[in-house]
C-alpha positions in Angstrom: -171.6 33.6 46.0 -174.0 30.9 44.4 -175.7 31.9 41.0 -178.9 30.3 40.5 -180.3 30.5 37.1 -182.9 28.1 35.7 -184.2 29.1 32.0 -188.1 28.0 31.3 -188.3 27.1 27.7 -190.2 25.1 24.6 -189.0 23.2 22.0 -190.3 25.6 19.3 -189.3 28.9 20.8 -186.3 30.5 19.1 -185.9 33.1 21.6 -185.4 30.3 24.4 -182.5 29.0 22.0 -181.0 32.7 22.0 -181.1 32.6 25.9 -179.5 29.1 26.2 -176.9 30.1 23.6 -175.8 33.0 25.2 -175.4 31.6 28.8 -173.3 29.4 27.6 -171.2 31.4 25.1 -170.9 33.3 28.7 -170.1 30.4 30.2 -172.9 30.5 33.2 -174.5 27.5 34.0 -177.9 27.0 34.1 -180.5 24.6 34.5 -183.1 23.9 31.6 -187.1 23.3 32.4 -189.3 22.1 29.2 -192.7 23.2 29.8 -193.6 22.0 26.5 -193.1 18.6 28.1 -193.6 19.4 31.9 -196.8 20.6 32.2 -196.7 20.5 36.0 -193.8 23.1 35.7 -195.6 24.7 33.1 -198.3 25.2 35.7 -195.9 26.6 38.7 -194.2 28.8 36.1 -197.7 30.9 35.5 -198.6 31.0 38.9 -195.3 32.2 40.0 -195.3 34.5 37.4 -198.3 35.4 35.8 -196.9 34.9 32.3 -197.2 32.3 29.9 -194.8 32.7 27.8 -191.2 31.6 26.9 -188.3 32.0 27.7 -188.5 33.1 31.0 -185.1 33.0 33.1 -185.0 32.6 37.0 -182.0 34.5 38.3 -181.5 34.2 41.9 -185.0 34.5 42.6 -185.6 37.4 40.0 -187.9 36.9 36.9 -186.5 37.7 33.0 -189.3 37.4 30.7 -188.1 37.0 27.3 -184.8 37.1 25.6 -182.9 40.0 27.7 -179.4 38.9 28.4 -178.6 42.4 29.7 -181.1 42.1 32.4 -179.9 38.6 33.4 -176.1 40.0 33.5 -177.6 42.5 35.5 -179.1 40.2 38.2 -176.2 37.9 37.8 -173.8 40.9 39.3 -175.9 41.9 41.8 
């Protein structure tokens, strides 16, 4: 079964650092969007969301906001 995750971060946000680091000290692959420095993602992100803030995790469709790696290991064995 594919696993899609795709973590929405800043440069400046520690708890987007925490996510990345833990995905890959689980060794899941992810794909990174900066929406420091894509605001056109930026803008997609809130709409699909309604958040702002960072990080937020896309796991097979399903929305993380924050840094909650049981909730993405969660989704991830689903």
């Amino acid at each position: 079964m594919n696993k899609s995750v795709t973590v929405y971060s800043t440069n400046t946000c520690p708890y987007c650092t925490m996510m990345k680091n833990f995905l890959n000290d689980q060794g899941i692959p992810f794909k990174e969007v900066n929406v420091q420095v894509d605001p056109v993602a930026a803008r997609k992100l809130v709409e699909a969301t309604g958040q702002m803030g960072v990080p937020q995790t896309e796991v097979n469709g399903q929305w993380v906001l924050g840094f909650d790696p049981n909730k993405v290991v969660e989704l991830l064995n689903k």
